[in-house]
C-alpha positions as CSV (number, residue, x, y, z in Angstrom):
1,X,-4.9,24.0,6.8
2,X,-2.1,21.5,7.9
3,X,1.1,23.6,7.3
4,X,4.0,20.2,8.0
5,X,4.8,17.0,7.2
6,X,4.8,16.2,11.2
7,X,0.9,17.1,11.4
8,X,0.4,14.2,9.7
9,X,2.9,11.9,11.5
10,X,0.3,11.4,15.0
11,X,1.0,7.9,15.8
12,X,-1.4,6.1,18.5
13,X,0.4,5.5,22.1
14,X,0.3,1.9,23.1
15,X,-1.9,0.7,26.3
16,X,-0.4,-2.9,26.8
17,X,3.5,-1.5,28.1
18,X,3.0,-2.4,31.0
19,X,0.9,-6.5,29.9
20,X,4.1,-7.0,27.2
21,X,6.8,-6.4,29.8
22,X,5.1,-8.9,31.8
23,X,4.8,-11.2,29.1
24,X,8.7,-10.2,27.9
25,X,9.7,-11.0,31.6
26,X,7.6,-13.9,32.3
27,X,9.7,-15.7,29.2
28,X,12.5,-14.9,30.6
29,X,12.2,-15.8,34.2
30,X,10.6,-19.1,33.0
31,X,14.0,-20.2,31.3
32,X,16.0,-18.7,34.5
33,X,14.0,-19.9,37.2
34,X,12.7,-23.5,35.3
35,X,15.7,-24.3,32.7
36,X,14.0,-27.8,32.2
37,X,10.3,-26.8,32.3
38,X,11.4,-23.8,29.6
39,X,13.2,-25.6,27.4
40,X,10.7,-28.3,27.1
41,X,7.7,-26.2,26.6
42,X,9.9,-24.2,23.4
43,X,10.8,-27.5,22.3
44,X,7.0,-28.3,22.0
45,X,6.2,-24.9,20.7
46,X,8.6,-25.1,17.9
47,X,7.9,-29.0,17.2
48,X,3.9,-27.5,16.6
49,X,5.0,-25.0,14.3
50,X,7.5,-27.7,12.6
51,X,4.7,-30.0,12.1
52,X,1.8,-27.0,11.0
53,X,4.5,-26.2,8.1
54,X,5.3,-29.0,6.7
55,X,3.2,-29.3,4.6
56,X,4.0,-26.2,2.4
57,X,1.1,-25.8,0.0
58,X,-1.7,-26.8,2.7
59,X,0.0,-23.9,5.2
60,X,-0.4,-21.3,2.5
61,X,-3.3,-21.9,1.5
62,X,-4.3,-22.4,5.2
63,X,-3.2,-18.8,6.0
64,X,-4.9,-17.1,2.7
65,X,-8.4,-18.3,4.4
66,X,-7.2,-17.9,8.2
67,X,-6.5,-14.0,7.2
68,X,-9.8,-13.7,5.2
69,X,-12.1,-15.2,7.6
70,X,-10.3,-13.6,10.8
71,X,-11.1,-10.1,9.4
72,X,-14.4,-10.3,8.3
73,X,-14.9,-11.7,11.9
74,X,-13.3,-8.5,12.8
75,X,-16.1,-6.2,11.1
76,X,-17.7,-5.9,13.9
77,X,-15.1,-3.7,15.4
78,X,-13.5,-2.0,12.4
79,X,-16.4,-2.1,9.9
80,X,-15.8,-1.5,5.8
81,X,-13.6,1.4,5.9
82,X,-14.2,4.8,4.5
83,X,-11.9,6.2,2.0
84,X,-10.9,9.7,3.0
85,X,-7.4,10.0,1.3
86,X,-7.5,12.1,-2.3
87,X,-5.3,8.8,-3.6
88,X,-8.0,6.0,-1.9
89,X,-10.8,8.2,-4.0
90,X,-8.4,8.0,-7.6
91,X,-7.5,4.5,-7.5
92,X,-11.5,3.3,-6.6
93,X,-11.9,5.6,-9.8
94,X,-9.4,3.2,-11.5
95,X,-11.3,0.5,-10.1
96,X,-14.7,1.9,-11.1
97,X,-13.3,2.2,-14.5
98,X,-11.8,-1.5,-14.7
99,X,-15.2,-2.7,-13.1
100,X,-17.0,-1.3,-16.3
101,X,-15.2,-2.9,-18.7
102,X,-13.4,0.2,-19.6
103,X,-9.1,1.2,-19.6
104,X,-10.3,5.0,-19.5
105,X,-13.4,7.0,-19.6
106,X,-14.1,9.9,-22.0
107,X,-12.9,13.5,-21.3
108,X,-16.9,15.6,-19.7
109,X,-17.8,18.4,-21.1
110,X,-18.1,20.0,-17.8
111,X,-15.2,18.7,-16.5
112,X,-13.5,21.6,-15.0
113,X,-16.6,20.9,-12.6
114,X,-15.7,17.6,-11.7
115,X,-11.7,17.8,-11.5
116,X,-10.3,16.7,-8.4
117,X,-7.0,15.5,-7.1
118,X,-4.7,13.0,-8.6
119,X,-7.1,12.3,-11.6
120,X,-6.6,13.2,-15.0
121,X,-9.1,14.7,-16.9
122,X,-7.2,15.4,-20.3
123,X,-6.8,14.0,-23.4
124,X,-9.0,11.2,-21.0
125,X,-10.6,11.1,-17.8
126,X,-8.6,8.2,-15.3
127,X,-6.7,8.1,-12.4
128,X,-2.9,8.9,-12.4
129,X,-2.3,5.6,-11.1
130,X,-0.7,2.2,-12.0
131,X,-3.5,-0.3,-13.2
132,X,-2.5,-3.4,-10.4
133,X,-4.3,-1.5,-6.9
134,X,-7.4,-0.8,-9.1
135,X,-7.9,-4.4,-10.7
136,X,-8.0,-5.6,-6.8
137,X,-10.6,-3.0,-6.4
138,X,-12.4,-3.9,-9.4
139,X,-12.6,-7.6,-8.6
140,X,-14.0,-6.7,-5.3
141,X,-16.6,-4.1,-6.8
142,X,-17.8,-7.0,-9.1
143,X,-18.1,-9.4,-6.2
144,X,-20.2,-6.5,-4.2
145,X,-17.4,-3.3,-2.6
146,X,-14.5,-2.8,-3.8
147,X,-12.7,-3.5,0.0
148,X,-13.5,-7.2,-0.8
149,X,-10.5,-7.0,-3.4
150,X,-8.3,-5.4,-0.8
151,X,-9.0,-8.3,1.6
152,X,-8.3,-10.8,-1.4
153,X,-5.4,-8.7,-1.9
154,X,-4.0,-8.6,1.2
155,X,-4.1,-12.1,2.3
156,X,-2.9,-13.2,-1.2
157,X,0.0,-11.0,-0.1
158,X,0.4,-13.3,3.0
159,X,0.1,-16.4,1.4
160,X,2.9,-15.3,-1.4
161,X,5.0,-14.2,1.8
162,X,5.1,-17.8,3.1
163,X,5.8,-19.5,-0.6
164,X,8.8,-16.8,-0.8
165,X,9.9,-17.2,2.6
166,X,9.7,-21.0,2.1
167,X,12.6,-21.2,-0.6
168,X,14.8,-18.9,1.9
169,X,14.2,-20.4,5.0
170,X,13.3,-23.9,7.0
171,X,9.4,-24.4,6.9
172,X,8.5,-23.2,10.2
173,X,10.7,-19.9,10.6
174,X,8.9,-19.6,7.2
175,X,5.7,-20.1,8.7
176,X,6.6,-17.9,11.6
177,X,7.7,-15.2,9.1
178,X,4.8,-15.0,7.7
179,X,2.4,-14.8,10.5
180,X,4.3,-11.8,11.6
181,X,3.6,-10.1,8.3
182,X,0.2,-11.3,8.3
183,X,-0.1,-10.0,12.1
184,X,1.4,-6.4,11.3
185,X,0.1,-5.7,8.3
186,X,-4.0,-7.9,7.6
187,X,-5.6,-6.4,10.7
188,X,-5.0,-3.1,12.2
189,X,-3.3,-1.7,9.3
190,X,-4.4,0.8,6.4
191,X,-2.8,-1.7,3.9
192,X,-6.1,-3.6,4.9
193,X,-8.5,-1.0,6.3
194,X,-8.3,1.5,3.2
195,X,-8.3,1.7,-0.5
196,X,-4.5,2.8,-0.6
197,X,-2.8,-0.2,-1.4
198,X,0.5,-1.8,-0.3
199,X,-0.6,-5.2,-0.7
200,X,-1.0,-5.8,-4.2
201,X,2.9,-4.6,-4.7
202,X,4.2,-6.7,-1.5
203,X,2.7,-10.0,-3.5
204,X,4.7,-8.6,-6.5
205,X,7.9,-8.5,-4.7
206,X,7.6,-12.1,-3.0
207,X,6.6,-13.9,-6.1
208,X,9.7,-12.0,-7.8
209,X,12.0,-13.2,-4.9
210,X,10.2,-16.6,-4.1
211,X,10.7,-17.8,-7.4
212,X,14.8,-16.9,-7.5
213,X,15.7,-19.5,-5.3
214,X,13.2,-22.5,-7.1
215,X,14.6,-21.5,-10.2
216,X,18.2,-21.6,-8.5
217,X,17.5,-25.5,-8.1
218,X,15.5,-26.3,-11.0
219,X,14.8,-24.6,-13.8
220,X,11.6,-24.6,-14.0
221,X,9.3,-22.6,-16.7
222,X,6.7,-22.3,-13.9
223,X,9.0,-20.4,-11.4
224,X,10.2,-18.4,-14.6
225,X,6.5,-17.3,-14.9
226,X,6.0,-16.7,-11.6
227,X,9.3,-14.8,-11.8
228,X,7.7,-12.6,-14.8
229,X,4.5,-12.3,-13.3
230,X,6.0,-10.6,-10.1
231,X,7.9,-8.0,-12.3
232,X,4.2,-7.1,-13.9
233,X,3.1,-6.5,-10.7
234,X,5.4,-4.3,-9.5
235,X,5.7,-2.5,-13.0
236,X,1.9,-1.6,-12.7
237,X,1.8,-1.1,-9.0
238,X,5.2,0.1,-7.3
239,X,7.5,0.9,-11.3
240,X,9.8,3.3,-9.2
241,X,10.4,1.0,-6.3
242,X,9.7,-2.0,-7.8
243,X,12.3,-1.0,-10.6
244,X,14.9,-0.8,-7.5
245,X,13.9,-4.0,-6.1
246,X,14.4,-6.0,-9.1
247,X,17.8,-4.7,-9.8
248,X,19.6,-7.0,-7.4
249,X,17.8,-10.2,-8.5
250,X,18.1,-8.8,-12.4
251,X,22.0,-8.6,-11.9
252,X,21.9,-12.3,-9.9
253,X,19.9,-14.3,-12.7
254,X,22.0,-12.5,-15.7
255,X,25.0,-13.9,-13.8
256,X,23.6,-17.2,-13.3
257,X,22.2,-18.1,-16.7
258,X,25.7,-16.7,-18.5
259,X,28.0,-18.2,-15.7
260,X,29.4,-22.0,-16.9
261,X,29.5,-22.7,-13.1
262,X,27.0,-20.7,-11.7
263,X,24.8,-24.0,-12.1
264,X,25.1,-27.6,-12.3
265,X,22.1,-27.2,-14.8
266,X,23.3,-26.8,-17.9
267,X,23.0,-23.4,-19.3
268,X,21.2,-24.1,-22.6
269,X,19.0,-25.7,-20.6
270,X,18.8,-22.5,-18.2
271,X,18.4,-20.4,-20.9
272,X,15.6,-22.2,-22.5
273,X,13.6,-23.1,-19.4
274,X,14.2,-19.7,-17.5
275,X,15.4,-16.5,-19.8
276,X,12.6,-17.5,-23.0
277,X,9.6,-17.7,-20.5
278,X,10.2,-14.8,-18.4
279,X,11.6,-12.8,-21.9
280,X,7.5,-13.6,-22.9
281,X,6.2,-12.7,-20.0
282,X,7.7,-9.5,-19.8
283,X,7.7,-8.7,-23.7
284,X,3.7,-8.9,-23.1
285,X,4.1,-6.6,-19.8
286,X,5.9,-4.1,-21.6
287,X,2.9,-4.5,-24.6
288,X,0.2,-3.9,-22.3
289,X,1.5,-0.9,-20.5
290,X,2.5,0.5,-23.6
291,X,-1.4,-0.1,-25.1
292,X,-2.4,0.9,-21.3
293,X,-0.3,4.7,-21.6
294,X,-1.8,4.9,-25.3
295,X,-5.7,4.5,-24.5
296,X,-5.3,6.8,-21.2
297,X,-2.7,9.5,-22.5
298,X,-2.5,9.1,-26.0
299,X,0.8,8.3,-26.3
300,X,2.3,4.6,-25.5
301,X,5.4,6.0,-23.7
302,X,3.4,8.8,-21.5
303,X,2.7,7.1,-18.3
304,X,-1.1,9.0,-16.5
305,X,0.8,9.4,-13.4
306,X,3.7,11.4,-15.3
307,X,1.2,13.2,-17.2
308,X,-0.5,14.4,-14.0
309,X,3.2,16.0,-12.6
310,X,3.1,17.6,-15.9
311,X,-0.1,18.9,-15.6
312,X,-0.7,20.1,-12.1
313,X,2.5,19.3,-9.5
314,X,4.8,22.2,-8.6
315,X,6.5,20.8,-5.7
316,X,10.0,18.8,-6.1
317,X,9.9,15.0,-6.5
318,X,13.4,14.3,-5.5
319,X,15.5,15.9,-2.2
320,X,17.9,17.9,-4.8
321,X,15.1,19.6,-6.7
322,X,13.5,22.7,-6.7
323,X,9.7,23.7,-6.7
324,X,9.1,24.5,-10.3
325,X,7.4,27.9,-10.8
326,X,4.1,28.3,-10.0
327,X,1.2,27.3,-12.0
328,X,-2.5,28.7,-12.8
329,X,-5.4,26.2,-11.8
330,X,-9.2,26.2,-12.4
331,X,-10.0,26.1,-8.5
332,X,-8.5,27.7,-5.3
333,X,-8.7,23.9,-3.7
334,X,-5.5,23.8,-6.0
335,X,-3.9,26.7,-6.0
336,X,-3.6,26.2,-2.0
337,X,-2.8,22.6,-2.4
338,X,-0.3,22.7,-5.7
339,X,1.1,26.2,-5.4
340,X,1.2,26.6,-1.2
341,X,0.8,23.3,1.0
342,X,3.1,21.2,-1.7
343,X,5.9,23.5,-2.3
344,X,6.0,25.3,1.2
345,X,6.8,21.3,3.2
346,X,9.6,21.0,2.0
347,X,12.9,23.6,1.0
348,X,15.7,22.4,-0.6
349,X,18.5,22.4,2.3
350,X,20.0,19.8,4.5
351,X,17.7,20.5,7.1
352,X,14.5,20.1,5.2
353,X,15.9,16.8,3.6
354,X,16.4,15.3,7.4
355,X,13.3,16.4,8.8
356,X,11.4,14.6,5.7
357,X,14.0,11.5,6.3
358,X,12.8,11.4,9.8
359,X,9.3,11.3,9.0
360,X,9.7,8.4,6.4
361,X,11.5,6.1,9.3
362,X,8.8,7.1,11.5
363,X,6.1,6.1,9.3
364,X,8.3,2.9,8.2
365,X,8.8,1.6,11.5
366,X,5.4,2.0,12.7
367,X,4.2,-0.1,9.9
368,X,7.2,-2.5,9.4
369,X,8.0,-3.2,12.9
370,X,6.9,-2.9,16.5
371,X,8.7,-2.5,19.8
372,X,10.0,-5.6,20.5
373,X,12.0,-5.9,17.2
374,X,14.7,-3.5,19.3
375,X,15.7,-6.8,20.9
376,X,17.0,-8.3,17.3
377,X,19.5,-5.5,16.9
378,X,22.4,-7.9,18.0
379,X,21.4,-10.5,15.3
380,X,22.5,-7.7,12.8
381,X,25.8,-8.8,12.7
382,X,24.4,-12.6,12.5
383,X,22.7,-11.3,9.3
384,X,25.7,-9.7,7.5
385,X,27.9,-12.8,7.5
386,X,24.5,-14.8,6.3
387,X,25.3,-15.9,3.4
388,X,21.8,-17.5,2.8
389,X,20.2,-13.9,2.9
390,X,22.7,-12.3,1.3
391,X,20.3,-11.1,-1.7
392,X,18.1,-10.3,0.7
393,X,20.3,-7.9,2.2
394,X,21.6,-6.2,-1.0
395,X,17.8,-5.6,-2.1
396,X,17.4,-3.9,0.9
397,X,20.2,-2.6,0.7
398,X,19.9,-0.9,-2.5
399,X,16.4,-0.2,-2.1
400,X,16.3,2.0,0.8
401,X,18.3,5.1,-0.8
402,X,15.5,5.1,-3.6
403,X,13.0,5.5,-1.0
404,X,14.9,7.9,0.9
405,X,15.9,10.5,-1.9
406,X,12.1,11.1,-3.2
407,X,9.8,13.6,-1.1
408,X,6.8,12.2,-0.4
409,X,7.2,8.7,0.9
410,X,4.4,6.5,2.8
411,X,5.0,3.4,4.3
412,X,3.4,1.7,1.0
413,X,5.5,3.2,-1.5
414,X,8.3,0.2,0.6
415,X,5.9,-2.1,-0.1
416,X,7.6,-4.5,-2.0
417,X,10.3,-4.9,0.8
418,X,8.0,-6.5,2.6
419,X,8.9,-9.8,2.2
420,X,12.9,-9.2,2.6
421,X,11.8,-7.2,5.9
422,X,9.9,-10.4,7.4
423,X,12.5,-12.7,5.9
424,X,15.0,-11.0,7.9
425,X,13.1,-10.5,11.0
426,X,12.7,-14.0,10.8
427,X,16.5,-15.3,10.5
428,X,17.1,-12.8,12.8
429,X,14.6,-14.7,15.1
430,X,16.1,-18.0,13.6
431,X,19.7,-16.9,14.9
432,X,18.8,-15.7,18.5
433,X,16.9,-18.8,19.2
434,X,20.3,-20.4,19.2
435,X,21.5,-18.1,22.2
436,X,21.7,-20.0,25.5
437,X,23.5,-18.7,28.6
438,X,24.5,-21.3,31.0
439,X,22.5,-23.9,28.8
440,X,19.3,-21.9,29.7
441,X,17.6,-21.0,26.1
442,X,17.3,-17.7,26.7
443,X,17.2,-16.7,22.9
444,X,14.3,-18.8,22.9
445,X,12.3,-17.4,25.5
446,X,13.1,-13.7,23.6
447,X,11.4,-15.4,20.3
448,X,8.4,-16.1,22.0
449,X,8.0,-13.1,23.5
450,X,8.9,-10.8,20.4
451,X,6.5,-12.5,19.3
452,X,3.4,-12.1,21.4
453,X,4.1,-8.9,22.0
454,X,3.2,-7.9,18.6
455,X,-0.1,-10.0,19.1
456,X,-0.3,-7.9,22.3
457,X,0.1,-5.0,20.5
458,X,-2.3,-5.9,17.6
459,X,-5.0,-7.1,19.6
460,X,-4.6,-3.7,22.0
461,X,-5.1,-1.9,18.6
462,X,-8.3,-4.3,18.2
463,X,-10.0,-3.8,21.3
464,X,-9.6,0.2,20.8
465,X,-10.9,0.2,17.1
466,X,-7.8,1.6,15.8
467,X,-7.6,1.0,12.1
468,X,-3.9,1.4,12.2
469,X,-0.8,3.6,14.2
470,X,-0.9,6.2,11.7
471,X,-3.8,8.5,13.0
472,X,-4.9,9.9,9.7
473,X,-4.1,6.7,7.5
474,X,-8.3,5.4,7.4
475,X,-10.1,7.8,8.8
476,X,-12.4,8.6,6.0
477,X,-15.5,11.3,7.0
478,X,-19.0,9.8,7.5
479,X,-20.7,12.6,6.7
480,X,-20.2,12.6,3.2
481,X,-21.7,8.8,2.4
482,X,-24.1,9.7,4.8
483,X,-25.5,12.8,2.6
484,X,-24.5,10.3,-0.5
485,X,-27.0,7.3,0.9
486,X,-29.2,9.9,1.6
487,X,-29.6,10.7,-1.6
488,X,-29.4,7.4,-3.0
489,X,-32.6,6.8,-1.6
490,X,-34.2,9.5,-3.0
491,X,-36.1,9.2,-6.3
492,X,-34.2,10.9,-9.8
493,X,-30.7,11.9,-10.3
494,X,-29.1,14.6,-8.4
495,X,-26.1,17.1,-8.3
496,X,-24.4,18.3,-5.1
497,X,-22.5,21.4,-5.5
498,X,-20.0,21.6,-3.2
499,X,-18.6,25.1,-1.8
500,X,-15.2,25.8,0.3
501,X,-15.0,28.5,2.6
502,X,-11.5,30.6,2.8
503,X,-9.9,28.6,5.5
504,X,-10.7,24.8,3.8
505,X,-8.8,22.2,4.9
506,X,-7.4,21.1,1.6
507,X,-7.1,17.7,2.6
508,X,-11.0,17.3,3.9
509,X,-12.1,17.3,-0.3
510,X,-15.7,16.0,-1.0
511,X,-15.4,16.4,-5.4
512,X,-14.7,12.5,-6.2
513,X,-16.9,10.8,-8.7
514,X,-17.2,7.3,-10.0
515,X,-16.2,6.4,-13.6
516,X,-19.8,6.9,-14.8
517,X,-20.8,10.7,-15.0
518,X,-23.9,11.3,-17.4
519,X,-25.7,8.0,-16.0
520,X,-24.3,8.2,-12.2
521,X,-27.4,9.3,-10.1
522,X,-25.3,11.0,-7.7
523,X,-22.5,13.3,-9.0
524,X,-20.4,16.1,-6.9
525,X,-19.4,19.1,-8.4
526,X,-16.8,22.0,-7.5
527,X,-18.5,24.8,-7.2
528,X,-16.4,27.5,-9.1
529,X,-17.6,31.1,-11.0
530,X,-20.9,31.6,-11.7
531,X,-20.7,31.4,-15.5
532,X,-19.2,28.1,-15.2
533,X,-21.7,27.0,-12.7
534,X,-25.0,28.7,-14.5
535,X,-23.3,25.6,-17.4
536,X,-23.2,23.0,-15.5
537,X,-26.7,23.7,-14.2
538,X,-27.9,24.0,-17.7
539,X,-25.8,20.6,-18.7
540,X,-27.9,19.0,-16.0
541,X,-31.3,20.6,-16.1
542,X,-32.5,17.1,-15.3
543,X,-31.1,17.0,-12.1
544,X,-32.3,18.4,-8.6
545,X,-28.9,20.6,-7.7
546,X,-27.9,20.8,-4.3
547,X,-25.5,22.6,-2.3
548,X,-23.2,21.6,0.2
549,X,-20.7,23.3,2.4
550,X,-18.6,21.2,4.6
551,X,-16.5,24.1,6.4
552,X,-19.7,25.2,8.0
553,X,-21.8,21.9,8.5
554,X,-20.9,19.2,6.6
555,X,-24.4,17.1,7.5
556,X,-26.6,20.3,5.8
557,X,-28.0,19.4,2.3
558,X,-30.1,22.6,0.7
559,X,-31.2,23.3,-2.2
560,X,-28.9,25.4,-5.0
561,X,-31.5,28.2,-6.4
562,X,-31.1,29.0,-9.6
563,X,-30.3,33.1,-8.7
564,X,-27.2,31.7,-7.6
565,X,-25.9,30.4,-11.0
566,X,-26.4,34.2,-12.4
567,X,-23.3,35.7,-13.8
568,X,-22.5,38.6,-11.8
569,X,-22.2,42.2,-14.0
C-alpha cells in the first residue's frame, strides 16, 4: 500500500539534455557569431508566424484539426488509453449515464456489491462528479469510445486558447501561445491520454477570459454568451476553482458596466447588450444544476460530490482542518483507503502543509511548464508593470492560494489557469524577444530555443511512449480489459467476483461498472461476507459467476462454486 503523497510524485527523467543544450546554444552562437545571418532568419521566422495568424478564425480552426489529426496519427505509439485512476472509472460512469439518455441511474438492490470509489450509490446511483468531463465522454461513447470526446475536448481547449489569447495579444504571439499549450498539454499529457479531465475546464476559463476583452470594445450579445457559457463550464467542471477564477473578471465587468467612464459605450447600452444576456445565461446555469443536484441527490442545493464527503471522506479538505472521526464502511477496500491511507497523508502542522505544497508545485510545473521556461524568469518584472495583462496577473494571482490551501490537488484541479499561464508565457516571450545586446537579438534567439526545446522534450516523451511526466497519471492495468474482452466474447451474461488479499494495493481497484447493471453482460462485484455474497449469487442466478483475485494473479479467471457463497455457522 502506498503510505505518501511523494510515492505518487515519480516524474520521468528527460533523455534530450544534452540535444536541447545544443539546440539552446546553437541559437545563441548563431546571433553571436552571424548577427546578420540571425537576425534575418528570426525576422523570417516571425514574418511566417505573422502571416499563419492573420487570419484569426482560419488559424483556430486550423489548429482544432492539426491537434486532432496529429494524435490519432500518434496511436500508433500511445494507443487509446486505459483508465486506471478510481476518478477516470466515475466520470466514464457519468459519461455512461449521459450516453443513455439518463441524469442518474436507479439505486441496485445489491448495491453494497457494486460500490466503489467516488460514486454514489444513495438516494441514486452516479458519480460524485460535475456533469461538463462526462458529456465530453458521452459524445465520444456515442461516436464509438468515450476517449474520442477527450480528443474533441482537448483540442477544442486549444482552439479557445488561441481565440482568448487573440483579444490579449498580437496575432502571432497569440498563435505562438497557443501552440505551446497545445504542445504541453494535446500529446504526451494525461489531460489527453486519460479520462481525467483538464480540458473541458481549461476551454471554460479561455472563453470566460477571451470574451472580456471583445466585450471591452464592443458590446456584443455574442461575447456576453460566450462570457456566460464559459462560467457554465467551469460551474459544472472546476465550481471551486472556477469560482476563484471568475472573481477577478466578476469584479472587472461590475466595474465597467456601472462606471460612466469605464467605457465610451454608453452604459444602457452595456447594460442591455452585456449584463441581460449573460444574467440569462447564467439564470439557466444556475436552473440546470439546481434540477441536476435534485434528480441525483434529491435535493436541488445538495451537490453529488458534497454528498459523497458526507457519506464516505474522513480526511481534511482544507490545510487547517482536521480528519473527522472515523467512519464504518461496507468493505475493507474502504476502511484502508477512507479511515488509513486518506487521513494518515496528511497531519495538521506546518510541516505537513509544506510537504503537500511542494508536491502540488511539483505536479504543476511538470504539467504547466518545462525546463526552458527558467530562462523567462527576468521577464517577471516586464510582466508586473504590463498593464495589458494586468487581469491576467490578478487571476493568477488570486487563484493560486485557492489551490494551495485544499489537500488534494492535481495538476487539473488548475485547469482553468491555463490560458492566463500560456498568455503569460507568451508576453513573457513577447518581451524578451526585444532584448538585444550589442544590436545582436539575443532575446530572439532565446524564443526560438525555449521554444524547441519543449518540442524536444515532447517528441523525447513520443519516441519513449510516455503518456505523460507524471508516472502514475495513465497507466491503466491491461489485465483487467483483457479478462473483460475475454468475456465479452463469451456467449450469456456473467459476474466476476472480485477478492482482495490483506496487503491490496488500494489504489489497483477492479469494482467499476457502467451505468447499466441488470442488462450489462459483464458486471464486477466486491466480494464481501458470505451472506451478502450467497444474495448476490441468488440476484443473478442467470449469470455464470466468476472469481478473480488480482493480488495473486490478476490474468486467472475461475469459476466461483456455489459452497463458497455458504454462510458460515
Amino acid at each position: 500500500m502506498s503510505s505518501s503523497i511523494d510515492d505518487f510524485l515519480v516524474p520521468y527523467t528527460s533523455s534530450n539534455d544534452l540535444l536541447s543544450a545544443v539546440i539552446l546554444a546553437t541559437c545563441l552562437l548563431l546571433v553571436v557569431m552571424k548577427p546578420a545571418t540571425g537576425g534575418k532568419l528570426f525576422r523570417k521566422i516571425a514574418s511566417v508566424f505573422s502571416a499563419a495568424a492573420r487570419n484569426k478564425s482560419r488559424t483556430i480552426v486550423g489548429l482544432f484539426f492539426a491537434v486532432v489529426a496529429l494524435r490519432v496519427a500518434l496511436l500508433p505509439l500511445l494507443p487509446l488509453p486505459l483508465p486506471g485512476i478510481h476518478d477516470e472509472f466515475s466520470h466514464l460512469l457519468l459519461g455512461d449515464t449521459l450516453a443513455h439518455g439518463r441524469l442518474t441511474n436507479p439505486t441496485h438492490p445489491m448495491w453494497r456489491s457494486f460500490e466503489t470509489f467516488h460514486e454514489n450509490w444513495i438516494p441514486t446511483y452516479a458519480s460524485m462528479y460535475p456533469p461538463a468531463q462526462g458529456v465530453a465522454l458521452a459524445l465520444g461513447q456515442l461516436l464509438g469510445h468515450p476517449w474520442l470526446g477527450v480528443l474533441l475536448s482537448n483540442a477544442a481547449m486549444c482552439a479557445a486558447i488561441l481565440w482568448m489569447l487573440q483579444g490579449w495579444l498580437p496575432p502571432k504571439w497569440a498563435l505562438l501561445g497557443a501552440l505551446l499549450a497545445a504542445v504541453k498539454l494535446s500529446f504526451a499529457s494525461y489531460w489527453m491520454n486519460s479520462y481525467w479531465g483538464g480540458a473541458v475546464a481549461a476551454m471554460g476559463g479561455a472563453l470566460v477570459l477571451g470574451a472580456l476583452p471583445r466585450i471591452k470594445h464592443r458590446a456584443r450579445h455574442r461575447d456576453a454568451l460566450v462570457l456566460g457559457l464559459g462560467i457554465a463550464i467551469l460551474a459544472n467542471s472546476r465550481p471551486y476553482e472556477g469560482l476563484l477564477f471568475s472573481s477577478p473578471v466578476a469584479a472587472w465587468l461590475l466595474w465597467w458596466l456601472i462606471k460612466d467612464r469605464a467605457s465610451r459605450i454608453p452604459r444602457a447600452l452595456r447594460l442591455r447588450h452585456v449584463l441581460m444576456p449573460l444574467l440569462l445565461v447564467l439564470a439557466c446555469t444556475v436552473a440546470s444544476m439546481a434540477y441536476y443536484n435534485w434528480r441525483v441527490t434529491s435535493h436541488p442545493l445538495l451537490f453529488p460530490y458534497t454528498l459523497n464527503l458526507r457519506t464516505y471522506v474522513t480526511g481534511p479538505i482544507f490545510l487547517w482542518q482536521d480528519a473527522r472521526p472515523a467512519l464504518h464502511y461496507n468493505n475493507q477496500v474502504f476502511d484502508d483507503f477512507y479511515n488509513g491511507w486518506e487521513r494518515k497523508d496528511y497531519q495538521r502542522s506546518w510541516a505537513g502543509a509544506r510537504a503537500v505544497s511542494l508536491v502540488k508545485w511539483k505536479r504543476f510545473r511538470l504539467v504547466f511548464f518545462w525546463p526552458a521556461t527558467l530562462l523567462l524568469l527576468p521577464m517577471l518584472a516586464c510582466l508586473f508593470h504590463d498593464r495589458r495583462v494586468r487581469l491576467l496577473l490578478i487571476t493568477l494571482l488570486v487563484s493560486i492560494p485557492g489551490l494551495f490551501i485544499i489537500v488534494w490537488s492535481n495538476p487539473h484541479y488548475a485547469a482553468p489557469l491555463t490560458c492566463v499561464i500560456f498568455a503569460l508565457l507568451a508576453q513573457a516571450l513577447r518581451h524578451l524577444s526585444k532584448w538585444k545586446i550589442s544590436g545582436r537579438p539575443i532575446g530572439a534567439a532565446l524564443c526560438i530555443g525555449i521554444a524547441l526545446l519543449l518540442v524536444v522534450q515532447v517528441a523525447g516523451e513520443l519516441h519513449a511512449r510516455k503518456c505523460d511526466e507524471l508516472t502514475w497519471a495513465c497507466t491503466g492495468d491491461s489485465s483487467r480489459f483483457e479478462i473483460l474482452r475475454q468475456l465479452q466474447a463469451q456467449p450469456g451474461k456473467h459476474l466476476i467476483l472480485v477478492r482482495y488479499e490483506p496487503d491490496h494495493n488500494i489504489h489497483d481497484e477492479w469494482v467499476f461498472n457502467g451505468a447499466e447493471i441488470d442488462s450489462a453482460k459483464v458486471l464486477w462485484a466486491r466480494e464481501l461476507n458470505a451472506a451478502q455474497n450467497a444474495a448476490l449469487v441468488r440476484y443473478f442466478h442467470d449469470r455464470t459467476i466468476w472469481l478473480v483475485d488480482p493480488d495473486i494473479d490478476n490474468t486467472d479467471l475461475q469459476p466461483y462454486t456455489a459452497a463458497e457463497t455458504i454462510p458460515k455457522p
